[in-house]
N, C-alpha and C positions, 0 to 999 in steps of 0.2 A: 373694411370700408363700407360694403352695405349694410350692416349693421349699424355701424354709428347713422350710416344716412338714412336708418329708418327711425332712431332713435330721434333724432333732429326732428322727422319730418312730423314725429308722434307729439315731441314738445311742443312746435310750433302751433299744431291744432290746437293742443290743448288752450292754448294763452289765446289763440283766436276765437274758441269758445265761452273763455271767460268772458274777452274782451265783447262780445255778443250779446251774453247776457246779459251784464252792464249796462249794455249799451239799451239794448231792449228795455231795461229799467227803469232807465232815462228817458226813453220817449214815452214808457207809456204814463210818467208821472212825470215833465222834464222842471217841474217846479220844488220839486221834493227836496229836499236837504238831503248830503251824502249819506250814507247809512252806516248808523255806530253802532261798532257791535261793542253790546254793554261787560262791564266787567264781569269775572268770575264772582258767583256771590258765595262771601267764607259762611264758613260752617256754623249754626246756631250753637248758641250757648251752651257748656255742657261741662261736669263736671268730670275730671280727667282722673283724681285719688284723691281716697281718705286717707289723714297722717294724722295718729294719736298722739299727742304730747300729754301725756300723761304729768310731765312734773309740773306744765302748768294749768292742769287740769280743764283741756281745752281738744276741741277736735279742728282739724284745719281740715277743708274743702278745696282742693287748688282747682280751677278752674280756667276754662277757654273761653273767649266770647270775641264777636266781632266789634272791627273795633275800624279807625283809618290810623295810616301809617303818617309823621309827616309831610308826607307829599298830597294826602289825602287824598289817595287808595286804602282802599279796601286791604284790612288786614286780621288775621288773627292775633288777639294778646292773650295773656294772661294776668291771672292773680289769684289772691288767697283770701277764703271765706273763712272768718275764724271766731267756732260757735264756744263758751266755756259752759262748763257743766251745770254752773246755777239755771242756764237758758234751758236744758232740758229737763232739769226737776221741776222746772216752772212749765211742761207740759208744752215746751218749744215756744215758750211765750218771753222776749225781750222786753226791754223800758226801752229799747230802739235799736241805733247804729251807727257806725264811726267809719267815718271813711279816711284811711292812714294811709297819707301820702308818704312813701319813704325817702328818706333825706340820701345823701350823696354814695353811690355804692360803684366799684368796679369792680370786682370779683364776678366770676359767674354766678358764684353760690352765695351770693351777696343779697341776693333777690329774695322777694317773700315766696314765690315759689318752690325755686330750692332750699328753702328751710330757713332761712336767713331772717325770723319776724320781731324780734328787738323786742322794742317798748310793747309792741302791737299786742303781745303777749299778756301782758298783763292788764290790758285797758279793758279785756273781754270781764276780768272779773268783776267789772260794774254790772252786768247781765246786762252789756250792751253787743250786739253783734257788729263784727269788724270785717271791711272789705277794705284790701288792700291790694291794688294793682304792682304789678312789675316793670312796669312803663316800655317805650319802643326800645328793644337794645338788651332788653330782660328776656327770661325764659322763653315763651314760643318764639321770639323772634333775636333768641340769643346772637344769632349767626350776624346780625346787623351790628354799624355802630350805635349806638346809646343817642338818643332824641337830648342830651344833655342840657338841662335849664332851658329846653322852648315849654315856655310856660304852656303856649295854645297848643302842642301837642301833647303835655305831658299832662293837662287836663281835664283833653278830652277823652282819652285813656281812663281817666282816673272817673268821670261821668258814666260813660260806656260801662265801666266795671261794677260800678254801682248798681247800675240799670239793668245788669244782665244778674249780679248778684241776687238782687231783690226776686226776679222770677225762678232763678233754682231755688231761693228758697222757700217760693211757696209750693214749688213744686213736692219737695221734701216736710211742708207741714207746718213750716216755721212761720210764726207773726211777730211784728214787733209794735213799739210806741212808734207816734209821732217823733220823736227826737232825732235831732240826725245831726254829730260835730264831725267838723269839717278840720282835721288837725294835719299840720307835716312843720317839719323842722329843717332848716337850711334849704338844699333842693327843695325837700316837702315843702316847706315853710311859701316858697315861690309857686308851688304845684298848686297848694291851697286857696290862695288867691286868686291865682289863675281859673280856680273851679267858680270863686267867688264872682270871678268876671263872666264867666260859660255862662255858667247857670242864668245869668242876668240877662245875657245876650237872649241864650237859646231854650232853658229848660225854666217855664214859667209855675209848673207844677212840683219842682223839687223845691221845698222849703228848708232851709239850713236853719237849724236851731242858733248855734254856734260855733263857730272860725276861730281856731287857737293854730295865729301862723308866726312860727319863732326863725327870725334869723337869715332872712328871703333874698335871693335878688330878685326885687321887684322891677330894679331899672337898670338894666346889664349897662347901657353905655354909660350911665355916671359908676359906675363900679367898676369896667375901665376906663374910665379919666380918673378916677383916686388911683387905681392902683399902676396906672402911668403913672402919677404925678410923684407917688411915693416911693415908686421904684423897687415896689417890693408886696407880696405877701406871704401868708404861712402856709398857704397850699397852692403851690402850681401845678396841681393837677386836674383842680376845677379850673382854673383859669385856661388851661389847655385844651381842657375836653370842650369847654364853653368853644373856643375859636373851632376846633373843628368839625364841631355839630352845626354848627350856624354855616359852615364855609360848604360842607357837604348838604345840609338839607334847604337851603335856600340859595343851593349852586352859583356860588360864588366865582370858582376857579378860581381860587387862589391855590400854588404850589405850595406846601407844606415847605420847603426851601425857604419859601416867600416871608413866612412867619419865623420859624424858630430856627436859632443856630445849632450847629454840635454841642456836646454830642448829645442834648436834646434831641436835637432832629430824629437822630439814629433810634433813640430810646423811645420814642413814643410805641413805635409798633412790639417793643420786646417787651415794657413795661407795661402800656396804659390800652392798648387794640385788643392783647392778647387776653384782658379779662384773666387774666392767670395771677394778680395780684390785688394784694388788700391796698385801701391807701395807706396804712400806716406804712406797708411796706413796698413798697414805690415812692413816696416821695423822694426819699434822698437820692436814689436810682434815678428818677427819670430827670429832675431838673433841680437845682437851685432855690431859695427863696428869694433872689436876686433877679429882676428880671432883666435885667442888662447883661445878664451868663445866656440867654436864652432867646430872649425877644429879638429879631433884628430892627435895625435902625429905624425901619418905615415903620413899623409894628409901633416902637415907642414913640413916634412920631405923630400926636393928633391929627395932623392937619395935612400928613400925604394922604393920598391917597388912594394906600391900601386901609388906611384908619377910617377914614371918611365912609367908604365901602361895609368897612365892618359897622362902623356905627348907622348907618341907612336900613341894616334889618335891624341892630338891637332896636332900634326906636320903633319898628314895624310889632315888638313885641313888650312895649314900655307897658308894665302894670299900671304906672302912675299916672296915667293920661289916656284918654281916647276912649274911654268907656263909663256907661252911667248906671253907676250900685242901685239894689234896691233901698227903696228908704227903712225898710226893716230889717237889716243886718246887722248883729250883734258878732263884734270881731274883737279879739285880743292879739297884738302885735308886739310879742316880745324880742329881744333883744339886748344884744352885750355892748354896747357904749367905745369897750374895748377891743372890739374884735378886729380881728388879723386877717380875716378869709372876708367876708362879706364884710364891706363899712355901713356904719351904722347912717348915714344918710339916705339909706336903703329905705327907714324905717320912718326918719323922720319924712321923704319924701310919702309916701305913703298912706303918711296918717294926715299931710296937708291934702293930699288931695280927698280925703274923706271930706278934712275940713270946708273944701270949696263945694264937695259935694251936698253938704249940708248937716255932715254929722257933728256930734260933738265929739272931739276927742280932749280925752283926759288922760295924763299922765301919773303916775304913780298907784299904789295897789290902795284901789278905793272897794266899797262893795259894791257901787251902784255900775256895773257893767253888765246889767242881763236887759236894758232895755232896747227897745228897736231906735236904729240911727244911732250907735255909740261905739265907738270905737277906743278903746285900753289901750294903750300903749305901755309895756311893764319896761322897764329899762333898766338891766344893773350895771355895774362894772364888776366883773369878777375878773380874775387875772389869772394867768396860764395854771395849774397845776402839776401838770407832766410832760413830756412829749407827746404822749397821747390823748394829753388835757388840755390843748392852746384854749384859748381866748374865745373862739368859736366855740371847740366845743361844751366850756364849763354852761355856757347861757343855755346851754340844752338841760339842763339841774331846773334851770326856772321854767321853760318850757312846760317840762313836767309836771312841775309846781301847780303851773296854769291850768292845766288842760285838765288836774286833779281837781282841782276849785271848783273850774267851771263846772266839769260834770255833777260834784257832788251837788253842785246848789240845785238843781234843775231836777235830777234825780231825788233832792232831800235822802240823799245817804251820807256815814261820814267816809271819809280817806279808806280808801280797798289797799293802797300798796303807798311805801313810800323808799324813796332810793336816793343809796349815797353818790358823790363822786366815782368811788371804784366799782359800785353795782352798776353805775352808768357806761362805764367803760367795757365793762365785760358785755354788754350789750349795742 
């Protein structure tokens, strides 16, 4: 008993002397503002390993840099600097660099860090240097869920990587050209834009050469009002990860109950949380292409008001309105006419608002798209191929197509790589 009552009597001094100090703080400034103690500041830029890819004759740099988290804290990310071997017989000297925003991924190892670099692979054999981020949800902050399609956070990720890129590599000896494409396809394809809007807002000294953005959701809430209205699309597991990125990072509180029925419900955390599967192989696991097996009532429901709710932030994130391009942006906006994941009013919303902005947009493959204020619209219909091949993803064939043009004109090179259907898949 005297012990505990000295313990007591130790505590309560203690918080009497806090409360002293404070106090003292108070009077002797009693006009001051409370005192914030500021965040932890993350760790400077830095590269973490070298990985040789030898078959595509490239060295990748994974690297750390600071960056904010969505809630915008302070955070550490990652991504991958990927230098190919013409850069170094040319005496570490680039025709520039590509900042490769990556399209839809849930696997851990799906990321450009953990090894996962796709197309990005081959875009370096233009002897252009490539920074690719892993976005919030990826490598260093695997442990988190995925920032999924918030374009302003997955943007400025992708700015931040850029910016910190650029200084490792002069640290290590590297220069490049002036050039700098700004490419990503689906997610990417939204990520790109999104950089297109940042940059406008905030970074008045990053000049984009050109925006090759294929396939986007540019305006998430008309992309849920189509895909209410249709009742249906070819992946619901973007449409999934979409609600509960939005519902967690701009804290919603909505119940995951609230949203999806069984045994959806139950599958998300075994399927889609756990990063332990590809999409191909999830889909048919976690839900339906039917969203009436899935969604509940209120969910398909525009006009409750859990709908209303959701639709109050996508509009807080509408690419297609509320921000002003610069008048020299040279952007190519492809897209499948057909598609099943993202609708293609995505695109044409998109390019009207260039058009209010004052650009020109033209549709079909003309040459005149390298000047400033022009905006390309490539548009095909290509139609599913495989399971592996829906509708979505064949438009990524043109994508490519694009993003090979563009470079070659600007570079004055011809075609470095060209890829079929099935090379596309395997990547």
């Amino acid at each position: 008993m005297k012990k505990k009552l000295i313990l007591w009597l130790a505590a309560m001094m203690a918080v009497s002397s806090a409360t002293m100090i404070t106090s003292c703080c108070n009077e002797d400034n009693p006009s001051s503002e409370p005192v914030v103690v500021p965040e932890p500041q993350v760790p400077a830029a830095r590269i973490t390993e070298t990985i040789r890819k030898e078959e595509a004759k490239a060295t990748v740099y994974n690297f750390e840099y600071p960056s904010v988290d969505p809630y915008g804290k302070a955070v550490t990310l990652s991504g991958s600097i990927i230098v190919g071997d013409e850069v170094e017989t040319a005496g570490k000297q680039a025709a520039g660099m590509v900042l490769y925003n990556h399209f839809t991924v849930f696997h851990k190892d799906e990321c450009p860090t953990r090894g996962d670099l796709g197309i990005v692979l081959k875009v370096v054999g233009s002897k252009l240097i490539a920074v690719a981020p892993d976005y919030y949800g990826f490598g260093s902050t695997g442990d988190k869920n995925q920032a999924y399609c918030m374009s302003r956070s997955n943007s400025q990720s992708s700015v931040d990587a850029l910016l910190a890129a650029r200084q490792l590599l002069k640290e290590k000896g590297y220069k490049w050209g002036d050039y700098l494409f700004n490419l990503g396809y689906s997610e990417g394809g939204q990520t790109a834009m999104g950089v297109v809007r940042l940059v406008a807002e905030k970074y008045p000294d990053i000049k984009i050469t050109h925006t090759v953005a294929g396939a986007g959701t540019y305006d998430i809430g008309e992309t849920y009002r189509q895909i209410v209205s249709s009742g249906e699309t070819s992946m619901p597991s973007t449409v999934i990860s979409t609600l509960l990125a939005y519902n967690e990072y701009y804290k919603l509180g909505v119940k995951n109950s609230e949203m999806f029925l069984e045994p959806t419900l139950s599958n998300i955390p075994v399927y889609l949380l756990s990063k332990n599967y590809k999409r191909e192989d999830l889909e048919g696991k976690l839900a339906s292409t039917k969203i009436a097996d899935w969604f509940t009532p209120n969910l398909s429901n525009l006009k409750s008001d859990l709908s209303l709710k959701f639709m109050e932030v996508f509009e807080k994130d509408n690419l297609s309105k509320g921000w002003k391009p610069r008048g020299d942006e040279r952007i190519s906006l492809v897209h499948n006419k057909l598609d099943a994941c993202v609708p293609y009013a995505n695109t044409t919303q998109m390019a009207e608002f260039f058009k209010q902005a004052g650009f020109t947009v033209d549709e079909g493959r003309t040459e005149d798209r390298y000047v400033d204020g022009k905006v390309f619209v490539y548009s095909v219909n290509v139609p599913a191929l495989s399971a592996k091949m829906g509708t979505h993803e064949t438009a990524a064939l043109a994508f490519v197509a694009e993003l090979v043009i563009v470079v070659c004109h600007y570079l004055d090179i011809k075609p470095w790589f060209s890829l079929t259907a099935e090379e596309l898949e395997g990547v």
